[in-house]
Structure formats: structure tokens, C-alpha cells
Backbone as XML, in Angstrom:
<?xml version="1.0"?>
<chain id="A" units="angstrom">
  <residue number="1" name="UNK">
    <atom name="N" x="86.279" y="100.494" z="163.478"/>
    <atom name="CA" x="87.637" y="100.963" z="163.398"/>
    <atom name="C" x="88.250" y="100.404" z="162.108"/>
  </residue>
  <residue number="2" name="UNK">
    <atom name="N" x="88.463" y="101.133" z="161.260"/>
    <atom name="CA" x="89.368" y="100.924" z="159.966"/>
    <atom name="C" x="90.224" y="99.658" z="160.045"/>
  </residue>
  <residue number="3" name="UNK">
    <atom name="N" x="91.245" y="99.873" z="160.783"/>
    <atom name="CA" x="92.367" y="98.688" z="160.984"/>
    <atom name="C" x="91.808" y="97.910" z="161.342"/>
  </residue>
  <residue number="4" name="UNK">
    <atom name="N" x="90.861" y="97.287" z="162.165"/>
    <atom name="CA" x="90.154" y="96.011" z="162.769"/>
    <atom name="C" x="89.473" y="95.248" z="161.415"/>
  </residue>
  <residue number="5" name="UNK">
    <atom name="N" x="88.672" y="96.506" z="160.673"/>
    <atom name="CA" x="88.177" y="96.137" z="159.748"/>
    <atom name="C" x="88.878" y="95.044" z="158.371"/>
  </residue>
  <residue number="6" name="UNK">
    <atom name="N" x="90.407" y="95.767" z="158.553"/>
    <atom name="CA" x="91.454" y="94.918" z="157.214"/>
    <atom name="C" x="91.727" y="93.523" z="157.857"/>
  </residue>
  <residue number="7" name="UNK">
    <atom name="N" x="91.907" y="93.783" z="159.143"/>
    <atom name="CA" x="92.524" y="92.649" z="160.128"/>
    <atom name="C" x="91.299" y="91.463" z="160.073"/>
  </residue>
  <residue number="8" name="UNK">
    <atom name="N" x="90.236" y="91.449" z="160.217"/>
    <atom name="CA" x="88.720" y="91.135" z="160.052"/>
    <atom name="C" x="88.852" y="89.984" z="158.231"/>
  </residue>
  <residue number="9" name="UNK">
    <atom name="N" x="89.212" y="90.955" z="157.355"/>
    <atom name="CA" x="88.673" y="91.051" z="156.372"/>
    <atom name="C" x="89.930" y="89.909" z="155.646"/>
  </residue>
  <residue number="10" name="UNK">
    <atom name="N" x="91.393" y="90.063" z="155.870"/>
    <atom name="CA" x="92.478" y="89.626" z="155.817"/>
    <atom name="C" x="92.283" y="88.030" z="156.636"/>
  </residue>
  <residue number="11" name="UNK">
    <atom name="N" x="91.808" y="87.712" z="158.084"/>
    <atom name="CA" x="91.586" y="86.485" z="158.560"/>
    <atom name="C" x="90.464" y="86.194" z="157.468"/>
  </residue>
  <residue number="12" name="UNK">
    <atom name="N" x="89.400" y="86.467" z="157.445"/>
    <atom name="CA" x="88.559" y="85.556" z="156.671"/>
    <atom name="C" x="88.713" y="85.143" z="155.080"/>
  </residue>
  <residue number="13" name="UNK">
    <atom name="N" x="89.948" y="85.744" z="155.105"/>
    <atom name="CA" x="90.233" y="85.604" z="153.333"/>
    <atom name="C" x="91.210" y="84.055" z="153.623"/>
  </residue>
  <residue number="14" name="UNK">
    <atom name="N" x="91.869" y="84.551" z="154.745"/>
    <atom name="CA" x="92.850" y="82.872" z="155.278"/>
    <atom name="C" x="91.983" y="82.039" z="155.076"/>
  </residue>
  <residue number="15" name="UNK">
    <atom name="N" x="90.859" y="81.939" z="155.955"/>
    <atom name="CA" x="90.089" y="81.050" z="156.223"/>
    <atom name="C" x="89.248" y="80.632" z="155.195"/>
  </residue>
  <residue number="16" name="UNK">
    <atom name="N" x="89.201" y="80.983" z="154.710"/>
    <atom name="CA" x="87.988" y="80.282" z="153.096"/>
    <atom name="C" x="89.226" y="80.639" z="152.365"/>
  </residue>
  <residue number="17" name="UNK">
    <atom name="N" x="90.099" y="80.682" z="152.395"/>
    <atom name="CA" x="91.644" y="80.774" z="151.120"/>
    <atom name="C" x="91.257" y="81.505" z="149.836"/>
  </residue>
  <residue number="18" name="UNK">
    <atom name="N" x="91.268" y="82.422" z="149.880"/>
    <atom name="CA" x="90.683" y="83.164" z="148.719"/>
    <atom name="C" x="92.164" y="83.968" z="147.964"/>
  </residue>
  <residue number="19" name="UNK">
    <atom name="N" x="92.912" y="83.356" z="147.302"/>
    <atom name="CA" x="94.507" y="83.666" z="147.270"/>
    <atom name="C" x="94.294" y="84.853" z="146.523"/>
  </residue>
  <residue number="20" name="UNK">
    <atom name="N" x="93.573" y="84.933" z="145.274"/>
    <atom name="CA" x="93.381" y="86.376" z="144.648"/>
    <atom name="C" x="92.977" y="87.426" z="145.634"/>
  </residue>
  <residue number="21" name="UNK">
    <atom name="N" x="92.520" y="87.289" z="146.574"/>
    <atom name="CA" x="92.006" y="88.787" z="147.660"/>
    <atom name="C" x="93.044" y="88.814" z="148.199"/>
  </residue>
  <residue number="22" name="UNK">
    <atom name="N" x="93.990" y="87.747" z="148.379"/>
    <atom name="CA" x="95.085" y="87.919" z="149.144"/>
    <atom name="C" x="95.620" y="88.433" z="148.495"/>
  </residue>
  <residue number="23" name="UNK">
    <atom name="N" x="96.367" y="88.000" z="147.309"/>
    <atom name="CA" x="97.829" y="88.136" z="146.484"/>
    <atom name="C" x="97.435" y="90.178" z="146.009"/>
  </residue>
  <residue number="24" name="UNK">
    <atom name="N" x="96.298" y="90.356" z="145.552"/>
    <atom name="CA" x="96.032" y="91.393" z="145.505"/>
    <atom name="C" x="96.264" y="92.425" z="146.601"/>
  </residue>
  <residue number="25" name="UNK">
    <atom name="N" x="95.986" y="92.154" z="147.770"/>
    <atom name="CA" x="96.046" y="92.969" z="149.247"/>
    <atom name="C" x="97.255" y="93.125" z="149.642"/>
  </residue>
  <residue number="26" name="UNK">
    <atom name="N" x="98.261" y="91.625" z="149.548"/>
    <atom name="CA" x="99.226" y="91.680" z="150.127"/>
    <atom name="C" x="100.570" y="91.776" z="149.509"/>
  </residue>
  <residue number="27" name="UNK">
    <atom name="N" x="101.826" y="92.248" z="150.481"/>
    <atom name="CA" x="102.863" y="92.606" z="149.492"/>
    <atom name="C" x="104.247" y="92.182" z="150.501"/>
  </residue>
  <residue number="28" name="UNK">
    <atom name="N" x="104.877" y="92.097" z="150.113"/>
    <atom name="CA" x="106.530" y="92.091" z="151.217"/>
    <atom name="C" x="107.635" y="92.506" z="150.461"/>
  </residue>
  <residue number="29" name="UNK">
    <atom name="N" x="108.236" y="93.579" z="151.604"/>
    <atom name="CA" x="108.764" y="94.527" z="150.908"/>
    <atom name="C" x="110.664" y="93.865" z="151.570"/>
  </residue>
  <residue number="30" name="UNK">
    <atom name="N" x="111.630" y="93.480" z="151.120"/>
    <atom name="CA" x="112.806" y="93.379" z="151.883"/>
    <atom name="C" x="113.968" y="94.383" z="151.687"/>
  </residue>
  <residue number="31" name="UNK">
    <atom name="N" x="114.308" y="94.358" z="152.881"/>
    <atom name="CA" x="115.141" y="95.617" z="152.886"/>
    <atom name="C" x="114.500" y="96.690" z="153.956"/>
  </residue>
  <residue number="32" name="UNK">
    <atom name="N" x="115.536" y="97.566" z="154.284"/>
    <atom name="CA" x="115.802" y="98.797" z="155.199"/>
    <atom name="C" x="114.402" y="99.562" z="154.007"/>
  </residue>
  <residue number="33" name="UNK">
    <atom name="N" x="113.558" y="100.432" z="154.067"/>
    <atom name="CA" x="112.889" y="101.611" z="153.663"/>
    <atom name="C" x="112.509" y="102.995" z="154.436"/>
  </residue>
  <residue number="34" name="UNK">
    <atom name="N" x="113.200" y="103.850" z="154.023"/>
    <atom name="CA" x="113.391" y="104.640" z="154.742"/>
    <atom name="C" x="111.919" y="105.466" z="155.543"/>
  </residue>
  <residue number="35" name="UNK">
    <atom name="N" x="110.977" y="105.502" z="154.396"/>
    <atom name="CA" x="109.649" y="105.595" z="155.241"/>
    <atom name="C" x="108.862" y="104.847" z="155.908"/>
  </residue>
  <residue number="36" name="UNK">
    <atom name="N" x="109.328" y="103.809" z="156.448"/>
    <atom name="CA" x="108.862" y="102.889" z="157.101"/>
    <atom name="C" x="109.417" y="102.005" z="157.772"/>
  </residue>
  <residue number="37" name="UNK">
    <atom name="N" x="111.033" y="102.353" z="158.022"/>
    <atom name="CA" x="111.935" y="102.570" z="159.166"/>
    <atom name="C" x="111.268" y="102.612" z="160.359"/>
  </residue>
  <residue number="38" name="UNK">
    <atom name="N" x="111.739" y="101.961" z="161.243"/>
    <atom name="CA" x="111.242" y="102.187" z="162.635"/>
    <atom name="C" x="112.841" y="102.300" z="163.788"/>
  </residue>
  <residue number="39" name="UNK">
    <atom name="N" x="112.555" y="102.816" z="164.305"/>
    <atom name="CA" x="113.567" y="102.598" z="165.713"/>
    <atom name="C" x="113.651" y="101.355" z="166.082"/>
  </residue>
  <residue number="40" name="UNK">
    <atom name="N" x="114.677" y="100.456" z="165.664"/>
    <atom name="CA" x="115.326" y="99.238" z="166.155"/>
    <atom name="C" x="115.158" y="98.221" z="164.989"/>
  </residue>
  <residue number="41" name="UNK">
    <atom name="N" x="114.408" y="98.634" z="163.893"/>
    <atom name="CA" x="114.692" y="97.994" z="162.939"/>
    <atom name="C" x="116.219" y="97.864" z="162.698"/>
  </residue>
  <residue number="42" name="UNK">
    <atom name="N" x="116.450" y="96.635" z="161.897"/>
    <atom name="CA" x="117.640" y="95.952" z="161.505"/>
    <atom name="C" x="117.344" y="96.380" z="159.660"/>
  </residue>
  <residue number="43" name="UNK">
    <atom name="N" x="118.739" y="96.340" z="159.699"/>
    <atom name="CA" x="118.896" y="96.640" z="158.045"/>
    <atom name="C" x="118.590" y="95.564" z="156.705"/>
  </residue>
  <residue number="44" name="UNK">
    <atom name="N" x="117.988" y="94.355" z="157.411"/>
    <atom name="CA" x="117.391" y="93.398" z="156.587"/>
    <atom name="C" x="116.283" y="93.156" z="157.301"/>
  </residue>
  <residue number="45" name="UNK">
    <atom name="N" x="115.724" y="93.874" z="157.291"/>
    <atom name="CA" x="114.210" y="94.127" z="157.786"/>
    <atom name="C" x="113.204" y="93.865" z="156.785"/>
  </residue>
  <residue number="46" name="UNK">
    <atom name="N" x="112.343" y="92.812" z="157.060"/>
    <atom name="CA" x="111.241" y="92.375" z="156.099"/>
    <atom name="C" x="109.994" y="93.196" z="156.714"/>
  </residue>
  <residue number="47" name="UNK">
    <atom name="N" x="109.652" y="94.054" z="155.724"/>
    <atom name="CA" x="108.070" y="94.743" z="155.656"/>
    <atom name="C" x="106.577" y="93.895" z="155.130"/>
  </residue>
  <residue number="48" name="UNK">
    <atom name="N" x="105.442" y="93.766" z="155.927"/>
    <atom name="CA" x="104.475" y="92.834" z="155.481"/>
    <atom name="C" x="103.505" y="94.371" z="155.269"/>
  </residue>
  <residue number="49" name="UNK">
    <atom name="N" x="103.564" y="94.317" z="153.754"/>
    <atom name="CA" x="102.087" y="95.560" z="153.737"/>
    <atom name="C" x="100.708" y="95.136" z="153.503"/>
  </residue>
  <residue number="50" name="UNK">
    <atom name="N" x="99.989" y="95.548" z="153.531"/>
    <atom name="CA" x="98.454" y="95.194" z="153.363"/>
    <atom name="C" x="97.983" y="96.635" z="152.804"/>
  </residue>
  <residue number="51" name="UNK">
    <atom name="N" x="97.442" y="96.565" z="151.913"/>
    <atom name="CA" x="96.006" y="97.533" z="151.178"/>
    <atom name="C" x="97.740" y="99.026" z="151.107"/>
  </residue>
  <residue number="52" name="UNK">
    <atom name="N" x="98.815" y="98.576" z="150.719"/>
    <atom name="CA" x="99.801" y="99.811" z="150.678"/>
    <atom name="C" x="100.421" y="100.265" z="152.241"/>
  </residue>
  <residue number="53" name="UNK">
    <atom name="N" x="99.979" y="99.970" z="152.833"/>
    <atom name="CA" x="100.171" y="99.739" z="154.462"/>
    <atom name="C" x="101.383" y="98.759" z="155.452"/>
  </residue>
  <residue number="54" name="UNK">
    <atom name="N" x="102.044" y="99.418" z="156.489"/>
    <atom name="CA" x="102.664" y="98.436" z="156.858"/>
    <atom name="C" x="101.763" y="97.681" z="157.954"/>
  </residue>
  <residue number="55" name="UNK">
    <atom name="N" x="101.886" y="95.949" z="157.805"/>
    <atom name="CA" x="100.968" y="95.434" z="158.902"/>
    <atom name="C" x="101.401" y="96.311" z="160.158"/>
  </residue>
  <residue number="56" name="UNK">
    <atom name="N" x="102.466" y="96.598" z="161.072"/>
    <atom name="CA" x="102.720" y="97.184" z="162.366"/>
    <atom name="C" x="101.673" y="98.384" z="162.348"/>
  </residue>
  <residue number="57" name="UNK">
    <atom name="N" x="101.687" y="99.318" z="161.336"/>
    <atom name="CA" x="100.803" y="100.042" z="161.553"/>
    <atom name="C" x="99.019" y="100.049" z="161.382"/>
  </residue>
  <residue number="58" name="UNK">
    <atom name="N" x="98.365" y="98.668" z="161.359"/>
    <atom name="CA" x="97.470" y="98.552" z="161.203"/>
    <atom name="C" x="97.334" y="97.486" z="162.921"/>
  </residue>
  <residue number="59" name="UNK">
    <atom name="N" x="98.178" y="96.873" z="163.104"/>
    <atom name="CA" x="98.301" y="95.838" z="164.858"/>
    <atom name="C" x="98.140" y="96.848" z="165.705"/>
  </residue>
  <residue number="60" name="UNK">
    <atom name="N" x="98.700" y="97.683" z="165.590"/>
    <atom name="CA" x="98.982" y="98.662" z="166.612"/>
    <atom name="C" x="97.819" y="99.633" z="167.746"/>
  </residue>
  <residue number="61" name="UNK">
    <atom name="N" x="96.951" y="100.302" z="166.341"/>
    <atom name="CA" x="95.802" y="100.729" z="167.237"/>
    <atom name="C" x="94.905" y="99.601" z="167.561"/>
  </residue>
  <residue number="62" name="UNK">
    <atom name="N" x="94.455" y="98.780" z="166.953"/>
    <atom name="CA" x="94.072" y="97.525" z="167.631"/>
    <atom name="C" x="94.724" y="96.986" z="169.079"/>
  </residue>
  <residue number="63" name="UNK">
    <atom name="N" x="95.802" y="96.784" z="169.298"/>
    <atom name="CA" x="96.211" y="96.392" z="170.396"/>
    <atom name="C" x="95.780" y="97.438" z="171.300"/>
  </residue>
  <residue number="64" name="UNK">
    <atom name="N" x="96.231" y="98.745" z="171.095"/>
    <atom name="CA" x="95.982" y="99.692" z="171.922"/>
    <atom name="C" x="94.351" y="99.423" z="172.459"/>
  </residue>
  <residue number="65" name="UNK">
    <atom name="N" x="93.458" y="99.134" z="171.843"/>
    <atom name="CA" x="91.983" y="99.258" z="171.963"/>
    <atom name="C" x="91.732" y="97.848" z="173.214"/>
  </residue>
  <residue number="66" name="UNK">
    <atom name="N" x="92.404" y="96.899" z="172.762"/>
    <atom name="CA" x="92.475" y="95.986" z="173.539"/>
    <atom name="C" x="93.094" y="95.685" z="174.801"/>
  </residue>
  <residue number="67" name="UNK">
    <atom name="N" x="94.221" y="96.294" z="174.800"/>
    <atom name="CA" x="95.347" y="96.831" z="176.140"/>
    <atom name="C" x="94.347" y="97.404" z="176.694"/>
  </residue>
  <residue number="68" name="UNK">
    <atom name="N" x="93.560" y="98.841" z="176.413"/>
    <atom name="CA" x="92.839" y="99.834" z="177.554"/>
    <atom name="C" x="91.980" y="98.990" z="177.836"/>
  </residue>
  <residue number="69" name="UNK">
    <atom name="N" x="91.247" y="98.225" z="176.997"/>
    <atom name="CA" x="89.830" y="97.105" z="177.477"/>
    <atom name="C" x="90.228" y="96.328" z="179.082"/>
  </residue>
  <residue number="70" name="UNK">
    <atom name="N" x="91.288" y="95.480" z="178.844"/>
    <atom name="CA" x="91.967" y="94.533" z="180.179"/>
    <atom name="C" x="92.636" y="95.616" z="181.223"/>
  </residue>
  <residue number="71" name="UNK">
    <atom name="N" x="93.262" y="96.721" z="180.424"/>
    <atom name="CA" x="93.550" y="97.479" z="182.019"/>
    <atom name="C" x="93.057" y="97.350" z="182.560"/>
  </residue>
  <residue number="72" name="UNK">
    <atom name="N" x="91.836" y="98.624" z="181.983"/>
    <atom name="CA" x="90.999" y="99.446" z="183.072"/>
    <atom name="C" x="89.975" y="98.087" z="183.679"/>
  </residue>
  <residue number="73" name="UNK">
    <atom name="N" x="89.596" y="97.048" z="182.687"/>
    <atom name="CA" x="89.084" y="95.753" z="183.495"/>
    <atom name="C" x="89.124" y="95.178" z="184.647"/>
  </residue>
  <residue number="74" name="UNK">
    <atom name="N" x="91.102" y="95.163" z="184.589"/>
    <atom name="CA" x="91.894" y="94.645" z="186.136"/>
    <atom name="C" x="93.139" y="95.677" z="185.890"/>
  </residue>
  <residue number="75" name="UNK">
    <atom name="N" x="92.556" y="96.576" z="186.674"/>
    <atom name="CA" x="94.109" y="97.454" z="186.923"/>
    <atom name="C" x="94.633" y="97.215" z="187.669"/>
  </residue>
  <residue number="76" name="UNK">
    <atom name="N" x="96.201" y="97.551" z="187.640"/>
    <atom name="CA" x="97.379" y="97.021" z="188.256"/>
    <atom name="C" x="97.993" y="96.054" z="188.150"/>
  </residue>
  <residue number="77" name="UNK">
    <atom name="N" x="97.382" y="95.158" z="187.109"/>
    <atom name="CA" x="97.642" y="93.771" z="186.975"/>
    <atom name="C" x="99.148" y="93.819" z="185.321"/>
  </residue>
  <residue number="78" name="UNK">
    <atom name="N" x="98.948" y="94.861" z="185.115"/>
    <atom name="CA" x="99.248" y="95.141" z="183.703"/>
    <atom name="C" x="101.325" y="95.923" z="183.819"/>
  </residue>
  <residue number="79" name="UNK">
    <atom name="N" x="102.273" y="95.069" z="183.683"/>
    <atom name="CA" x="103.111" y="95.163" z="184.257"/>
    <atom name="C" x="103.610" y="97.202" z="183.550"/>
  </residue>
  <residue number="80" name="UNK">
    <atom name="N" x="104.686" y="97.489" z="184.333"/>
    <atom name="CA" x="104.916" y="99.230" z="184.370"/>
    <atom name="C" x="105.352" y="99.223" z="183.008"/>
  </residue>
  <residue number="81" name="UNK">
    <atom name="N" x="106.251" y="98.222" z="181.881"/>
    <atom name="CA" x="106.199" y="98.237" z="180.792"/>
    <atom name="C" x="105.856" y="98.624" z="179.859"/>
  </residue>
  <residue number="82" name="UNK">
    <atom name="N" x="104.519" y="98.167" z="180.199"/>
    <atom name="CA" x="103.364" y="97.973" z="178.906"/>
    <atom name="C" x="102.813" y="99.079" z="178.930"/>
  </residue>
  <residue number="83" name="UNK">
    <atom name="N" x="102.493" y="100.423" z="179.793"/>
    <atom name="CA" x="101.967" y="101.097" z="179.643"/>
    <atom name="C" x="102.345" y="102.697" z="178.963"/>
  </residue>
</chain>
């Protein structure tokens, strides 16, 4: 999966500190942007991008992959919320 892959690739750059793979990859954007606005964002909203990307949209299908893993694991356990 693409996103797992940056997420993957982004921890192991932490971990052996490799600041050029970082400083290159990574960016923070401050301020409201209108393409990357979300519903309930605040108007001093800090954006973390990766590879041109907002991180939320790279967490996201990941979680999802991981959420269906523990559902369907132990269903019912998973409050009406989350789903």
C-alpha cells in the first residue's frame, strides 16, 4: 500500500536521522488552504505535508486497513462511533 510505504520509509529516516531525506520530504504549511481545508479545521490550521501530500491523507487509509483488521477480529467490541 503506497501510504504505508511513505509512513514505513518517513519512521526509518527518524530512526537513523537522516535530516536531508527528511528536510527534502517534508514541509509545513500554516494557515487556512483552501485545497486542503477540511471540515472543522480552524483558521490557523497547521498542515504537515510529506512527498507534496497532506500527512491526514496518507494516516487515513492506513488506519482504515487497521480498524477492519481488529473489527472483524473482535466484533462488537469497536464502539458505534468509530464505524
Amino acid at each position: 500500500m503506497p501510504e504505508y510505504e511513505v509512513v514505513r520509509s518517513l519512521c526509518n529516516a527518524v530512526k537513523h536521522y537522516n535530516a536531508e531525506t527528511l528536510s527534502d520530504r517534508t514541509d509545513v504549511l500554516e494557515g487556512f488552504r483552501a485545497g486542503l481545508g477540511r471540515v472543522g479545521d480552524s483558521l490557523g490550521v497547521t498542515h504537515f505535508m510529506v512527498d507534496g501530500r497532506e500527512i491526514r491523507d496518507l494516516f487515513w487509509p492506513i488506519y482504515e486497513v487497521y480498524f477492519g483488521y481488529f473489527h472483524e477480529a473482535q466484533p462488537g467490541n469497536q464502539p458505534d462511533a468509530a464505524r
